[in-house]
C-alpha positions as CSV (number, residue, x, y, z in Angstrom):
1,X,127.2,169.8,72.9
2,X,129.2,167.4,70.6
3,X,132.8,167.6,69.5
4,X,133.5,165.9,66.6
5,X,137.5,166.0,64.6
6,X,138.3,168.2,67.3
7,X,141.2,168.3,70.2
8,X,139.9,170.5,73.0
9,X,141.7,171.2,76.3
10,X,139.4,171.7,79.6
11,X,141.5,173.9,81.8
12,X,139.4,175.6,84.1
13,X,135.6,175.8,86.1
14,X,132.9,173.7,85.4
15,X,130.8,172.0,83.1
16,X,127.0,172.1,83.5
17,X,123.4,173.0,82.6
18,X,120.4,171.3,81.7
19,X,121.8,169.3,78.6
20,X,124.9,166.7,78.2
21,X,128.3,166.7,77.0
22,X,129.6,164.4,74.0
23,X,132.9,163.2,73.2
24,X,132.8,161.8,69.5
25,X,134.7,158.8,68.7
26,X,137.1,161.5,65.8
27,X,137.0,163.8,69.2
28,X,140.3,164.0,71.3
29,X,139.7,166.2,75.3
30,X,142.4,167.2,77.5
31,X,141.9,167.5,81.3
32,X,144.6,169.9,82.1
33,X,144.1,171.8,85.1
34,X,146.6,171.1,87.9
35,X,146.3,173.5,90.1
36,X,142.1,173.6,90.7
37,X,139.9,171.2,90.5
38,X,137.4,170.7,87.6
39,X,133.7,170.5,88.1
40,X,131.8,168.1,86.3
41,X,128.0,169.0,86.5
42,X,125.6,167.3,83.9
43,X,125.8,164.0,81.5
44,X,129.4,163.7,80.0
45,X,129.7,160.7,77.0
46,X,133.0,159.9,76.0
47,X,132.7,157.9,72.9
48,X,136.4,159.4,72.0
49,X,139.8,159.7,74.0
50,X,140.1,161.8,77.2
51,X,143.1,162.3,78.5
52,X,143.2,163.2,82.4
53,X,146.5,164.9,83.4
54,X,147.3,166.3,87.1
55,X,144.2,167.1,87.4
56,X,141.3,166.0,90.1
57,X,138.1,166.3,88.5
58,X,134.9,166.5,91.0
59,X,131.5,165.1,90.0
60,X,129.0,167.4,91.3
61,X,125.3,167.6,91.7
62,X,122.2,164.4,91.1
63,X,122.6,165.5,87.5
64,X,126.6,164.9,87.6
65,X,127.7,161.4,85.3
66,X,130.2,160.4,83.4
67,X,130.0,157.4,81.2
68,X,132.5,155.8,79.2
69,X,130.7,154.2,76.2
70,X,131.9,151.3,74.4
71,X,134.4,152.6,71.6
72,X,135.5,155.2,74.5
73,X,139.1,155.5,76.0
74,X,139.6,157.5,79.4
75,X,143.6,157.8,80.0
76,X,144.5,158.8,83.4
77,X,148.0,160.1,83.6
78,X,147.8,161.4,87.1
79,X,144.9,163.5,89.1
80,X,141.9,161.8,91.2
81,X,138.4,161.7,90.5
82,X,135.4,162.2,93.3
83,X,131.6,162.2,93.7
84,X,129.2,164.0,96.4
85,X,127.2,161.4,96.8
86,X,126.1,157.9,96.2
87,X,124.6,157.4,92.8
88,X,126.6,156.0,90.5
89,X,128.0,158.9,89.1
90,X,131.1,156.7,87.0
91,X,129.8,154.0,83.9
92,X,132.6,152.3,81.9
93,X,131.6,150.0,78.6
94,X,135.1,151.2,77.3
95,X,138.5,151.0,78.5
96,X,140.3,152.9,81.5
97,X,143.8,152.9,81.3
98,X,146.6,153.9,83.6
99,X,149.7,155.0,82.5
100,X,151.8,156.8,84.0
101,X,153.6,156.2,87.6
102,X,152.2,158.7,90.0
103,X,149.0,157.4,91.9
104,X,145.4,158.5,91.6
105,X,142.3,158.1,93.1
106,X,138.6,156.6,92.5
107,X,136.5,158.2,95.1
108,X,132.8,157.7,93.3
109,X,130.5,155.1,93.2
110,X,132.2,153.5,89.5
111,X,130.4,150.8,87.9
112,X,132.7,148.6,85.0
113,X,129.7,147.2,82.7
114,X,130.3,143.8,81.3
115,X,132.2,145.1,78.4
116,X,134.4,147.8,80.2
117,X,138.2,147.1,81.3
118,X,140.2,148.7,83.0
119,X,143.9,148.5,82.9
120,X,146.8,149.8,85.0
121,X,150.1,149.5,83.5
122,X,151.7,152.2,86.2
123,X,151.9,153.2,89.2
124,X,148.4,152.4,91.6
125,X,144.9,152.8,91.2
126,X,142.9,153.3,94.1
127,X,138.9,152.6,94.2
128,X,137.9,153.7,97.7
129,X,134.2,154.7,97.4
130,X,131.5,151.5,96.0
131,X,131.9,149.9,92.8
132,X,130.1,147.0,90.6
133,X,132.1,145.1,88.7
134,X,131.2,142.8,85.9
135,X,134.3,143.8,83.4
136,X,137.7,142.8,83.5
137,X,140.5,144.3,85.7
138,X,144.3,144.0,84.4
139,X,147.0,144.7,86.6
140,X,150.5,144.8,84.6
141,X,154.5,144.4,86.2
142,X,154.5,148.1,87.2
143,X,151.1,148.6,88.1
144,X,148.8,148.2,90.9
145,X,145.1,148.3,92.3
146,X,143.5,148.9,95.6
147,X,140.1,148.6,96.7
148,X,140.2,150.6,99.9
149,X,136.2,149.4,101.2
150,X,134.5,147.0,103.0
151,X,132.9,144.6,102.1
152,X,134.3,143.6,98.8
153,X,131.1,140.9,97.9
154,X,132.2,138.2,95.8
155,X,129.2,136.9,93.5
156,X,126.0,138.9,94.8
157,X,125.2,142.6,94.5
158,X,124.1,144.6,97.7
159,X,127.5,145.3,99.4
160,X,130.1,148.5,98.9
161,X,132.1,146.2,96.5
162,X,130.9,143.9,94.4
163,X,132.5,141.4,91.7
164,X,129.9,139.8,89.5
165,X,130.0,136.3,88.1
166,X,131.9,136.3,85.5
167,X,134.1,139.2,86.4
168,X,137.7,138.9,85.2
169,X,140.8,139.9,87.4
170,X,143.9,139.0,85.3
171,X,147.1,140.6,86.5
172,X,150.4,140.2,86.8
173,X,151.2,143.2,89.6
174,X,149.5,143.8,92.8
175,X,146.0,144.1,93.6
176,X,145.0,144.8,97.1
177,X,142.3,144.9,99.8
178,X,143.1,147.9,102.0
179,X,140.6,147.8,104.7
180,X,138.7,145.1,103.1
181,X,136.8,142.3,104.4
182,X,136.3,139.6,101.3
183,X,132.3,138.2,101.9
184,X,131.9,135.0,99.5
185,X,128.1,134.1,99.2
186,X,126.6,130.9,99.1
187,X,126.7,129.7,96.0
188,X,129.6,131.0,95.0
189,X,133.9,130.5,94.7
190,X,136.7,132.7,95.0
191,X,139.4,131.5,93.3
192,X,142.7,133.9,94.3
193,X,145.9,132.1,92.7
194,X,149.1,133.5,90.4
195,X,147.1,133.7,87.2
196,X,144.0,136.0,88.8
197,X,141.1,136.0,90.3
198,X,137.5,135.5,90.0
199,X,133.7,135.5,91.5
């Protein structure tokens, strides 16, 4: 199912069967449902702009996966997002941005591809289940970021959090370990100063 020049509004039960769901770039979707939770249960593409009110959105089932491609823009104005289990149920090649002030949660395994940001102008993102990161992170004035898991691996994959070479952490606000430990490997340098931080 593709929506294409099109502004749709998801307010209620879930999305599934045996096919996928696609965002066009000319497609617009609103997440509007702040009172139940949406249900997310096959292959969603957003190659458009989704815009995630007060809404918690639940990603449910092996089959359950939503991937951000890399013209895509998911806006999270509020709401949290969660997985039931430990595939990586959350891709971003695009951009993630947070804009407003209230707080919201990450609770699914999220992987930011090389060419995926994500940026939190307001209020604080929370990552508390595993995540991959090769993209950048930027934190603005108002904003915030917590990775609430342990270990955070700097430089080599295998742990609950993991920041690839490369990775770019530019902010000006707060980024925290909550619960954290930091594990550096070998080879490798964390550099943690005013301008960012790197693997």
């Amino acid at each position: 199912l593709t929506f294409k020049e099109q502004e749709i509004s998801w307010v209620s039960g879930d999305l599934k069967g045996t096919g996928s769901f696609l965002v066009d770039k000319t497609g617009l979707m609103d997440l509007v449902s702040p009172e139940n939770p949406l249900s997310l249960q096959t292959l969603m593409s957003v190659e458009g702009i989704v815009n995630q009110g007060d809404t918690d959105l639940a990603l449910n089932g092996a089959s359950s996966k939503l991937v951000i491609s890399e013209d895509g823009l998911w806006e999270i104005h509020g709401g949290n997002m969660e997985d039931d289990s430990d595939n990586v149920h959350f891709e971003n090649s695009g951009r993630i941005l947070k804009v407003r002030e209230s707080d919201s949660t990450i609770n699914a395994f999220f992987e930011n591809k090389p060419d995926g940001a994500v940026w939190v102008r307001f209020g604080d993102l929370k990552f508390t289940d595993p995540s991959n990161w090769a993209g950048s992170l930027l934190v603005e004035n108002f904003g915030s970021v917590t990775f609430d898991l342990s270990p955070v691996l700097l430089g080599t994959p295998g742990g609950d959090g993991f920041l690839a070479e490369g990775s770019d952490m530019g902010y000006v606000g707060v980024v925290k370990f909550s619960a954290s430990e930091v594990l550096v490997s070998a080879n490798d340098t964390a550099t943690f100063d005013l301008g960012g931080s790197s693997g």
